[in-house]
Biopython code that builds the backbone (N, CA, C, O; Angstrom):
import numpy as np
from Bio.PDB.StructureBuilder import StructureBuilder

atoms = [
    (1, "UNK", "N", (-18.712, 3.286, -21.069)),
    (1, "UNK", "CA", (-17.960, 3.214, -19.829)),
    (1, "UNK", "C", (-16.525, 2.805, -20.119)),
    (1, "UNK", "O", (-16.072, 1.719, -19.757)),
    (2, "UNK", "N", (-15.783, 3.778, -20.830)),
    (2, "UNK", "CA", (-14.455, 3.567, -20.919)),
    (2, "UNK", "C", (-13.346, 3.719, -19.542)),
    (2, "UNK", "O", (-13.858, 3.832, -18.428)),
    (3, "UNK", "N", (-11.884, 3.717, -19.667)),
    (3, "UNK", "CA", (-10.963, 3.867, -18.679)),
    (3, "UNK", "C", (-11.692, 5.133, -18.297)),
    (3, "UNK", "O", (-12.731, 5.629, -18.735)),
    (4, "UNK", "N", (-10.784, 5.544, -17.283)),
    (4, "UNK", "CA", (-10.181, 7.154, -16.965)),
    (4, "UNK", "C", (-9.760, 7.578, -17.186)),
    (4, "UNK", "O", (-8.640, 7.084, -17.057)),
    (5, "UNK", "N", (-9.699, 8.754, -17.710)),
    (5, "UNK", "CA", (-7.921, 9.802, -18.000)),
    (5, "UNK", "C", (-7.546, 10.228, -17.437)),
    (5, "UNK", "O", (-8.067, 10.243, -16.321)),
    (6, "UNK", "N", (-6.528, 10.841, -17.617)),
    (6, "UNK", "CA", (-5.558, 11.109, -16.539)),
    (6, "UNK", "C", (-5.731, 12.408, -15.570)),
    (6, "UNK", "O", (-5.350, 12.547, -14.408)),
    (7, "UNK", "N", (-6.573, 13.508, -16.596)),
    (7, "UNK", "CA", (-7.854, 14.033, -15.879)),
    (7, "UNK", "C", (-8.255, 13.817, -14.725)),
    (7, "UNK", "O", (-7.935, 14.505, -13.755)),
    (8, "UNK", "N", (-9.182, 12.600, -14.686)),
    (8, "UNK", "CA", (-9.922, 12.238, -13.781)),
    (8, "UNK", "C", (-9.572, 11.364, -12.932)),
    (8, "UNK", "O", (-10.390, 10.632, -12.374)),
    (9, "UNK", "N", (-7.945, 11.314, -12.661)),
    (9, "UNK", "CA", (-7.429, 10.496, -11.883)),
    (9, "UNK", "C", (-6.628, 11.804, -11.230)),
    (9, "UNK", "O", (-6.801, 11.760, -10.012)),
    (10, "UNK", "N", (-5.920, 12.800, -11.555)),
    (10, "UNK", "CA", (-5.169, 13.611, -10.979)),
    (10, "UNK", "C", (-7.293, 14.471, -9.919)),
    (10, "UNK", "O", (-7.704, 14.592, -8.765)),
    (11, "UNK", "N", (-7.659, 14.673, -10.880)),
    (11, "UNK", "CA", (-8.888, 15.367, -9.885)),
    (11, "UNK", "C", (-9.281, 14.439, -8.672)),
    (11, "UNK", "O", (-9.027, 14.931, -7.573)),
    (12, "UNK", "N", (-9.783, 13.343, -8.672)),
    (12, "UNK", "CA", (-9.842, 11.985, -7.865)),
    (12, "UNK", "C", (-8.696, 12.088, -6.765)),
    (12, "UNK", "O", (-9.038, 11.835, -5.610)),
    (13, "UNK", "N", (-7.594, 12.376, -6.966)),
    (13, "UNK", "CA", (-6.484, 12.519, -6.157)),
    (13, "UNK", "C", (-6.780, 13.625, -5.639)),
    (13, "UNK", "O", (-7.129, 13.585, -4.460)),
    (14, "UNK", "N", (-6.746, 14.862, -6.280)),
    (14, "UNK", "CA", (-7.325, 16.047, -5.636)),
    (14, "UNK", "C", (-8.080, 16.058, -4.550)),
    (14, "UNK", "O", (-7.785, 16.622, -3.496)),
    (15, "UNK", "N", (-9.217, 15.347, -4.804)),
    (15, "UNK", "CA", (-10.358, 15.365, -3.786)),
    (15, "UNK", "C", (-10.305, 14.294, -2.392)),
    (15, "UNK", "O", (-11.145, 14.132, -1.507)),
    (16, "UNK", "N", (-8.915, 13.629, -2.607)),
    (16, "UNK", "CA", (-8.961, 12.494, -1.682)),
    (16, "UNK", "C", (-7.572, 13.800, -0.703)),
    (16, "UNK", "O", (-7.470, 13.981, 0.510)),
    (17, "UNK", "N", (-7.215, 14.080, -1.196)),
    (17, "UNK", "CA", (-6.168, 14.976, -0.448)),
    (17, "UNK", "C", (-6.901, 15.996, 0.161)),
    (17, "UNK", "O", (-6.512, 16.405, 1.256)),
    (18, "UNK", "N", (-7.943, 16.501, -0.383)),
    (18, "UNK", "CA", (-8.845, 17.987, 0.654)),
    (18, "UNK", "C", (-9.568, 16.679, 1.378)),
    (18, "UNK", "O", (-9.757, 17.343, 2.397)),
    (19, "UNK", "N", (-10.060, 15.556, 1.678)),
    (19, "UNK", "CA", (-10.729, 15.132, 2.025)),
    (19, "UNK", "C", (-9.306, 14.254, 3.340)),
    (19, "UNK", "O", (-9.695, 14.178, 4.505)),
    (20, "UNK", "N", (-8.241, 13.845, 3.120)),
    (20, "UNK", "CA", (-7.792, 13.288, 4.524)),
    (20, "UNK", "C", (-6.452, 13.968, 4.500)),
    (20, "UNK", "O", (-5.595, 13.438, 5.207)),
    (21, "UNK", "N", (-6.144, 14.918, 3.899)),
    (21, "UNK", "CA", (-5.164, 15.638, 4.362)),
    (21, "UNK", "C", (-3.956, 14.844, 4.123)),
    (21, "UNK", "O", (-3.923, 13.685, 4.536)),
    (22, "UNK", "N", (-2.664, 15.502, 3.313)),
    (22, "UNK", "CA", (-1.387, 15.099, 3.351)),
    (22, "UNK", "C", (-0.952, 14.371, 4.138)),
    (22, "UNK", "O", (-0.653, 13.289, 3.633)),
    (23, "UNK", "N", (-0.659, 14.484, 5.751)),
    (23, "UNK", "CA", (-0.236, 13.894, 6.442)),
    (23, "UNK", "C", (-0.756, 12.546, 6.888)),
    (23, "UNK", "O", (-0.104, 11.611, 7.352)),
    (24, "UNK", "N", (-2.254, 12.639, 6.624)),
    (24, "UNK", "CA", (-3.001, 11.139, 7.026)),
    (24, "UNK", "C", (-2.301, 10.484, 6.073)),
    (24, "UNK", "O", (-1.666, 9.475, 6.381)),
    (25, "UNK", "N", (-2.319, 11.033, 4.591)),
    (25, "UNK", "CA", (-2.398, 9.519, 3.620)),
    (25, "UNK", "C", (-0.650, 9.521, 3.712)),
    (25, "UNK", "O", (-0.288, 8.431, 3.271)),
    (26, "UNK", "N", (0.213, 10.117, 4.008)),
    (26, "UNK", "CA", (1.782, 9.820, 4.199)),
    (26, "UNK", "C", (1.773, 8.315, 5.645)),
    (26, "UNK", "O", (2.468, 7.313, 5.812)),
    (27, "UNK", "N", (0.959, 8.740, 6.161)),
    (27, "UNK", "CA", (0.758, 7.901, 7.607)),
    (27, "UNK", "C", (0.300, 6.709, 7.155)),
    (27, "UNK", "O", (0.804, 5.744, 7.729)),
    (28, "UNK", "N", (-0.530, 6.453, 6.273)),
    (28, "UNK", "CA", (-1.523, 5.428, 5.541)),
    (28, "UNK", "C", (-0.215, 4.556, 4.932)),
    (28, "UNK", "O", (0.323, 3.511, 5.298)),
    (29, "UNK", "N", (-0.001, 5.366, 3.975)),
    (29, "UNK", "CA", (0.991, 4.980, 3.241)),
    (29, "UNK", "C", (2.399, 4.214, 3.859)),
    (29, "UNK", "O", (2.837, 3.186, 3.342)),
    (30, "UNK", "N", (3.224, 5.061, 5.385)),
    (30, "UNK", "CA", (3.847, 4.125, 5.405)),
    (30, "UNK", "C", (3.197, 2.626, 6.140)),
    (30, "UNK", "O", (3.670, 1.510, 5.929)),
    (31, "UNK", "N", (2.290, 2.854, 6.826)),
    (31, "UNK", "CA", (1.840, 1.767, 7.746)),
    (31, "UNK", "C", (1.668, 0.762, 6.277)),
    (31, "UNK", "O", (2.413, -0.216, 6.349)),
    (32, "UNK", "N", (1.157, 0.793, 5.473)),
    (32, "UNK", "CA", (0.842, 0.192, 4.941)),
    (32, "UNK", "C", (1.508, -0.497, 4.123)),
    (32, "UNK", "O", (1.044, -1.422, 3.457)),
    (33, "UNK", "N", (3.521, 0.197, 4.091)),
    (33, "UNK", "CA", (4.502, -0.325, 3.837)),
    (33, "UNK", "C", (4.912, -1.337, 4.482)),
    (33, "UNK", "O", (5.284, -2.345, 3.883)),
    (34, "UNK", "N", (4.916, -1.238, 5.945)),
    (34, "UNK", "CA", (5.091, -2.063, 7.391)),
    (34, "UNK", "C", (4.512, -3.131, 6.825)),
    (34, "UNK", "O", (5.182, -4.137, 6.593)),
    (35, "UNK", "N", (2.780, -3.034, 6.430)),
    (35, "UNK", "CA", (2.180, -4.151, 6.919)),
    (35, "UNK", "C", (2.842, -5.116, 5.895)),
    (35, "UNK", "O", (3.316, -6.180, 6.293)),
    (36, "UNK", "N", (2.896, -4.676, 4.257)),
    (36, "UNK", "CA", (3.434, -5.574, 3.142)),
    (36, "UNK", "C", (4.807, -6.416, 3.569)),
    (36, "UNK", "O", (5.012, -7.621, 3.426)),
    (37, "UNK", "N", (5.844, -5.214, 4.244)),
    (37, "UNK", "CA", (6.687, -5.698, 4.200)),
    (37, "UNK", "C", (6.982, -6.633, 5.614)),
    (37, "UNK", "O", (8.185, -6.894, 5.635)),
    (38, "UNK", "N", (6.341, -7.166, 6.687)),
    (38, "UNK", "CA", (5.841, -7.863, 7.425)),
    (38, "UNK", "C", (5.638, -8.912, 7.206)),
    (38, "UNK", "O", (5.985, -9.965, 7.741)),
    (39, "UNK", "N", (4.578, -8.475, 5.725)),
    (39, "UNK", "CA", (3.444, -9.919, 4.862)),
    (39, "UNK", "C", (4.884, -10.935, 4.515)),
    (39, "UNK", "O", (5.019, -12.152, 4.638)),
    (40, "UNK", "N", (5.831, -9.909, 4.054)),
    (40, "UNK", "CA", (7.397, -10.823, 3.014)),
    (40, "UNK", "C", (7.498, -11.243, 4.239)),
    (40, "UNK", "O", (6.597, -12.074, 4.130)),
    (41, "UNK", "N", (7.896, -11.382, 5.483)),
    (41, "UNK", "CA", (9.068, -11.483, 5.704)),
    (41, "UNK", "C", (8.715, -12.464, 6.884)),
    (41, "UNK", "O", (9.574, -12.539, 7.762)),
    (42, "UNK", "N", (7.555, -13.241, 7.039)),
    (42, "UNK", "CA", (6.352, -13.927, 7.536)),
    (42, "UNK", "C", (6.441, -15.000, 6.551)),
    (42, "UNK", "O", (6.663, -16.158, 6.903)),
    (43, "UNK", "N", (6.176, -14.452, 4.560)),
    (43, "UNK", "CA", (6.251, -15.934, 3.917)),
    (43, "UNK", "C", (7.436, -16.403, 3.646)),
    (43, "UNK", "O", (7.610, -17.467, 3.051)),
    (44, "UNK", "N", (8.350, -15.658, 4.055)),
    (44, "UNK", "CA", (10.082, -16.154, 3.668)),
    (44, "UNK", "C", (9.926, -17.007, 4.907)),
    (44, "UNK", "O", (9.697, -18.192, 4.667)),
    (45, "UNK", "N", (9.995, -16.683, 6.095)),
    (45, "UNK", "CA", (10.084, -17.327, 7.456)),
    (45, "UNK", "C", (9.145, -18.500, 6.989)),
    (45, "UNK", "O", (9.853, -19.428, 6.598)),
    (46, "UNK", "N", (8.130, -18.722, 6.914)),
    (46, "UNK", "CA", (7.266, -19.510, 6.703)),
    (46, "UNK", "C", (7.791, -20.739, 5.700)),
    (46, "UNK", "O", (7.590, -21.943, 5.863)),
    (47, "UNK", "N", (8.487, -20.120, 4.668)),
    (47, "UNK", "CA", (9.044, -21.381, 3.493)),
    (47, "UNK", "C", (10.383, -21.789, 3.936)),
    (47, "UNK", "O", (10.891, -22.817, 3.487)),
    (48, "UNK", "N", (11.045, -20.970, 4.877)),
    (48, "UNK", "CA", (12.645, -21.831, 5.710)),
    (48, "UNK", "C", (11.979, -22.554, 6.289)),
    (48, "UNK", "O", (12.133, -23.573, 5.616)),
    (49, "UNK", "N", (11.007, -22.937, 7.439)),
    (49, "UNK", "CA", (10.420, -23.260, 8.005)),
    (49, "UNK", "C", (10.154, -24.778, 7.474)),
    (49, "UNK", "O", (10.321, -25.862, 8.033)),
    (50, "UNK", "N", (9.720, -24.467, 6.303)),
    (50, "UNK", "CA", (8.795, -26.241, 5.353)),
    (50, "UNK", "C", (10.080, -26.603, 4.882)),
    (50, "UNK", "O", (10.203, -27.809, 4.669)),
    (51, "UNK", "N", (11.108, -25.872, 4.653)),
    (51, "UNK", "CA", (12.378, -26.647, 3.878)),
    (51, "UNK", "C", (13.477, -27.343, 5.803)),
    (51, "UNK", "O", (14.535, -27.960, 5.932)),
    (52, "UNK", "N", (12.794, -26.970, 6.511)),
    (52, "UNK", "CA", (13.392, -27.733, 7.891)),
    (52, "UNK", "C", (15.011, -26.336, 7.765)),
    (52, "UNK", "O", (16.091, -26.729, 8.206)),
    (53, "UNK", "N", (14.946, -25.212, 7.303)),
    (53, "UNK", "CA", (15.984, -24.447, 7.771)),
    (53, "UNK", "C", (14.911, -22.884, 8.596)),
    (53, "UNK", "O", (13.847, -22.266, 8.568)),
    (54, "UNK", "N", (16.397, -23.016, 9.298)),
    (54, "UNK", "CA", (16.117, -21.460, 10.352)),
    (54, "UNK", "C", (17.328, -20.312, 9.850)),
    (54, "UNK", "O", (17.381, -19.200, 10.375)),
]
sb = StructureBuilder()
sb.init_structure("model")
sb.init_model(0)
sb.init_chain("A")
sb.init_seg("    ")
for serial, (resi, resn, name, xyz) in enumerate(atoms, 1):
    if name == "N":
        sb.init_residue(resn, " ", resi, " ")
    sb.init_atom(name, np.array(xyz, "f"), 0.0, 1.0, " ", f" {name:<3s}", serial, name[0])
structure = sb.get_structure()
């Protein structure tokens, strides 16, 4: 049970693209930019916050 190659990571991709379609995983993808960049910007707020600045 070694890695993957690169093979079986471009096919894997293959099959996730006939399976939700370009546009879902572009949609996935940015929401899922939102949510990270949300996550930052929540623990920045959060550590001005404990240092007593706004």
């Amino acid at each position: 049970m070694g890695s993957f190659s690169v093979m079986h990571w471009v096919i894997v991709l293959m099959i996730v693209m006939l399976v939700f379609g370009t546009k879902k995983i572009s949609t996935i993808g940015s929401d899922l930019g939102k949510a990270i960049k949300g996550f930052n910007d929540g623990v920045k707020g959060e550590s001005k916050e404990a240092d007593g600045q706004k």
